[in-house]
N, C-alpha and C positions, 0 to 999 in steps of 0.2 A: 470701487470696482467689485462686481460679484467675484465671490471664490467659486472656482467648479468644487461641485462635487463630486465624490468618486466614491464606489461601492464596494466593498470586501465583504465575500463570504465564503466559508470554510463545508463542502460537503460531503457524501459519504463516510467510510469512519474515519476514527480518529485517531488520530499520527503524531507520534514523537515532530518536533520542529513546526508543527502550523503556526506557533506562539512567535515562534522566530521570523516567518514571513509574514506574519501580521505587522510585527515591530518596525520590521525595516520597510514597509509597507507605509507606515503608517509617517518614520520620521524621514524617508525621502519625499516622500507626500509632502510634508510640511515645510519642509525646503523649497518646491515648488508651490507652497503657497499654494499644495488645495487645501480642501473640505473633506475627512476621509469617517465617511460612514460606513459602520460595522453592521453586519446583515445578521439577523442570528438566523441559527437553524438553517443553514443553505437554502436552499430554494424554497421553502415552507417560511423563511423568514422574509423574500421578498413575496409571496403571495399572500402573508398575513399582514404583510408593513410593521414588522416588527424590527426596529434597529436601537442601536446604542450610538453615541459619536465616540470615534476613538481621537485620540489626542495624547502629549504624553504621559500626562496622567495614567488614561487607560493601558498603556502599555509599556509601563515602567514595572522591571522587575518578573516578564512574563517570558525573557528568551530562556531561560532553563526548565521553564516547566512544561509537562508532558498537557495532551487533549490541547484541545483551542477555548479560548475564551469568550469567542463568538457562540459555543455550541456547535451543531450539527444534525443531519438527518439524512435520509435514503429518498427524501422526497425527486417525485420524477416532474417537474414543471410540463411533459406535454401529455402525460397520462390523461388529461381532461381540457377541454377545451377552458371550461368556464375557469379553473387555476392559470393558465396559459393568457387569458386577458387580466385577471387582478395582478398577475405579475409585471403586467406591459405596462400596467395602468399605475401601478406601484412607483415603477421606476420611473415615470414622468412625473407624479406626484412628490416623488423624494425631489425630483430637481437634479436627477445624477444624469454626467456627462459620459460618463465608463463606469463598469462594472468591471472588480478582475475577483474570479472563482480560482476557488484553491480545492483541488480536488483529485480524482482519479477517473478511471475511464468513463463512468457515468455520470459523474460531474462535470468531467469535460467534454463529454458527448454532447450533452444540454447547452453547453455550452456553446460548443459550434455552430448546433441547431438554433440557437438565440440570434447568434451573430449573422450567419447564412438567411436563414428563413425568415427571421423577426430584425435584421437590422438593429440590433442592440448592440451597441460597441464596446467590445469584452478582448479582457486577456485574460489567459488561462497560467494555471502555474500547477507543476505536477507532483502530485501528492499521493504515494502509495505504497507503503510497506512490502507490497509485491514485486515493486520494478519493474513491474509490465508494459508501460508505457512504453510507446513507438517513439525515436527522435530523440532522447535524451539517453544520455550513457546511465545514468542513475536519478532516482527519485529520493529528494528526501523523506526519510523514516525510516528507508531499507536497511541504513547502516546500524541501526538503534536496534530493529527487531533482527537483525543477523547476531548484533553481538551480547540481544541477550537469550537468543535461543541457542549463541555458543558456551554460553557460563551453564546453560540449562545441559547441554550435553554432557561438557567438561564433569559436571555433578553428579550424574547419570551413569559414566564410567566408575567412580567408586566403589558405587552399588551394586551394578554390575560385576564388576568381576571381584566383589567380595562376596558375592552372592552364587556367583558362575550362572550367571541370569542371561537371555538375550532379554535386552530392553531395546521396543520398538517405538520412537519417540514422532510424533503427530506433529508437523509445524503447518505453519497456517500458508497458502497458497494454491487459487482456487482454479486456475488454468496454466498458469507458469510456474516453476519450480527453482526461481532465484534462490529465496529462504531456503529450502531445503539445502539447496546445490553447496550456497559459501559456510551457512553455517555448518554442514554435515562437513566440507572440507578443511573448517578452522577448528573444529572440534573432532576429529579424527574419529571421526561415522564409518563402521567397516562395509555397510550398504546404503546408498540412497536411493531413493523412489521418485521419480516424479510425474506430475502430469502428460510432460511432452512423450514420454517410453511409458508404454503398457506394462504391467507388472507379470514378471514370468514368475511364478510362485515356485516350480523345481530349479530355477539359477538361483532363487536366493535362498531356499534350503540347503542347496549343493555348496553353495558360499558357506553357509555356516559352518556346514560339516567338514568344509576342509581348515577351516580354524580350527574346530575343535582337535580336527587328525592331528595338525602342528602345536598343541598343546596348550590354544588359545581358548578356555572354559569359558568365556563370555564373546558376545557380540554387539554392538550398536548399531540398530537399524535405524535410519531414518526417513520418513514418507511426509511428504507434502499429503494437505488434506484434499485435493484435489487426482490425486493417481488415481488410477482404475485397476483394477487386476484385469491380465490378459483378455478373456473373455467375459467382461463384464463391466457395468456400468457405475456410476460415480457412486461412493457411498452417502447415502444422505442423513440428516437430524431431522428435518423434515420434509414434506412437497410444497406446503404452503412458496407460492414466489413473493418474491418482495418489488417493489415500483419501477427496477427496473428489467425485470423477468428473471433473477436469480434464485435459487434452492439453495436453502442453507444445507451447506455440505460438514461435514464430519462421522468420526466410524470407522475411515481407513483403517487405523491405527488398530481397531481392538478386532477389527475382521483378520485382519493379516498377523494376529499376536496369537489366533483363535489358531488359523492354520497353521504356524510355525511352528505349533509347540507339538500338535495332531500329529504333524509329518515327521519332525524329528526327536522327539521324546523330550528336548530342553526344557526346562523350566524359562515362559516367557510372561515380563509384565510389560505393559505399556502406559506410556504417559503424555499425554495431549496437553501441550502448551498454550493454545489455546488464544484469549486477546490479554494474558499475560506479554506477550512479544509485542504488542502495539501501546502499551503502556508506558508510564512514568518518563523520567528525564531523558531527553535525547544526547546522542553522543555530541561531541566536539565538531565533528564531522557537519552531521544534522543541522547542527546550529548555526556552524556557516556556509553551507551547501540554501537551508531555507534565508538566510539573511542574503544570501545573494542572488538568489528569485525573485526579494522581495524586494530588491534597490532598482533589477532590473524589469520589475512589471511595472514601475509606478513611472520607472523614463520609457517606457513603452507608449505609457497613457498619455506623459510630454507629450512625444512625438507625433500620439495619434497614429500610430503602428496598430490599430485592432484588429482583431481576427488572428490573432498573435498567441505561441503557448513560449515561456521560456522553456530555456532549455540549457542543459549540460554536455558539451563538446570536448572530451580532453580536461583539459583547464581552462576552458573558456565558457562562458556562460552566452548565450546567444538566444535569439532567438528561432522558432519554426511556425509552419501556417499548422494552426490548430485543427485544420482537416485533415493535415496528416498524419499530424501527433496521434489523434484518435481512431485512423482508420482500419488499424489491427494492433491485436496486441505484440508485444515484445517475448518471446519465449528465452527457452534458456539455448543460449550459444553450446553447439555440438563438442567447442574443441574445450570448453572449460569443463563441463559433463565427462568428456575425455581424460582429461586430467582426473577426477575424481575416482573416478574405474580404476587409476593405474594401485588404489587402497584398497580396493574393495577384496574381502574374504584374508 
């Protein structure tokens, strides 16, 4: 009896826990008694037919570590027609039955578009440091880059007010302001920024100032690199777009450190955390939040459930139609923003 085979690949960047949905990808796979072939380089890895087999060799010993072992890339599969056939033509070549993509909005945007447009039978599994995804209560990585952009603030404060410094700390979030919102609230950030609210530049000087009135000589601001000051548009690193029509953004941070110091005379430094937050070992959390993605995309592919993203419900792990998953993103809830404000200044 033939073994189906079945595709795993990791794209967009890369995320605390993908090691972890690969694993359990790979040994519920084998439980079922597939074939589970590793894609390198996301989509760039199914249009060049470049794969490994995974087995448990290959993924012994890889649920604690950080990035994916497959690799990765920003490749866009319909940016061009002629990659758009060698990938079709790939995946009948390979002999695969499913493919499941482990990714974020643009990964699984392709994704949909595969499954809808090209009949390619795909689950999708949501991977994004941002938690911007629609359908799922959280994404693994979030938890990893929340709690080390909160060790980053926690350290941030010494200096701070041994300094009587405002420090304005830059975390990474490019439309939604998750990162900013829990870490700014686990690390007692006296401002947070984010993309969903325009930046009033006289609130948050007025904030400062009334710290300093009550005898508080430092401040902790923190901005998602994705905010805007009120009348004006995203700060950018460059224009160049990338495969899937993005601007790399960053800047926020040292525009708004520029003006704070202008407007209120404090002595201000700032620090961009940068893809330090997306880095190294994933949390506890991470690890089995991705291990139970990955037990349930592979009974997905059982069942022949395609066109499937998993998902996080409460404490249940479930599934959603992957049109939905992708059809906006997820911003930050009003009442937890709410809750954040009741520290500010």
């Amino acid at each position: 009896m033939v073994k189906e085979r079945i595709g795993v690949l990791t794209g967009g960047g890369d995320c605390p826990g993908l090691n972890a949905v690969i694993r359990a990808i790979t040994r519920r796979g084998m439980q079922y008694d597939f074939e589970i072939i590793g894609i390198l380089n996301g989509w760039k890895g199914l249009i060049d037919n470049q794969t490994i087999p995974l087995d448990l060799a290959a993924v012994s010993g890889i649920l604690p570590k950080g990035g994916t072992i497959l690799g990765t890339s920003r490749t866009n599969p319909f940016k061009n027609e002629t990659d758009l056939a060698k990938l079709k033509k790939n995946f009948k070549a390979l002999g695969l039955s499913a493919l499941i993509a482990i990714g974020g909005e643009d990964t699984l945007g392709a994704a949909n578009r595969l499954y809808r447009e090209e009949k390619i039978p795909i689950i999708g599994v949501p991977k994004t440091i941002d938690n911007d995804l629609s359908c799922t209560d959280y994404t693994f990585g979030f938890d990893t880059a929340v709690n080390i952009a909160t060790e980053c603030i926690d350290r941030l404060h010494t200096t701070a007010e041994s300094h009587h410094r405002i420090m304005v700390v830059e975390i990474m979030g490019r439309h939604a302001g998750w990162i900013a919102t829990y870490a700014g609230i686990a690390g007692g950030a006296d401002i947070i920024l984010i993309p969903e609210i325009p930046i009033d530049v006289d609130e948050v000087c007025s904030l400062i100032d009334k710290r300093h009135k009550r005898g508080r000589s430092f401040s902790i601001v923190v901005v998602a690199e994705g905010a805007k000051l009120k009348e004006g548009a995203e700060v950018l690193q460059e224009q160049q777009l990338d495969e899937f029509g993005h601007v790399r953004l960053g800047g926020i941070g040292e525009r708004l450190g520029t003006i704070i110091e202008q407007r209120t005379g404090y002595e201000t430094r700032v620090s961009v955390l940068g893809h330090i937050q997306r880095g190294g070992s994933p949390t506890a959390f991470d690890r089995i939040l991705g291990t139970r993605f990955g037990v349930k995309a592979a009974d997905l592919v059982k069942n022949k459930q395609f066109g499937k993203m998993v998902a996080l419900s409460g404490i249940k792990i479930i599934s959603v139609d992957l049109q939905e998953a992708v059809k906006e993103l997820k911003t930050v809830d009003k009442e937890i923003y709410d809750i954040a404000k009741v520290f500010f200044g």
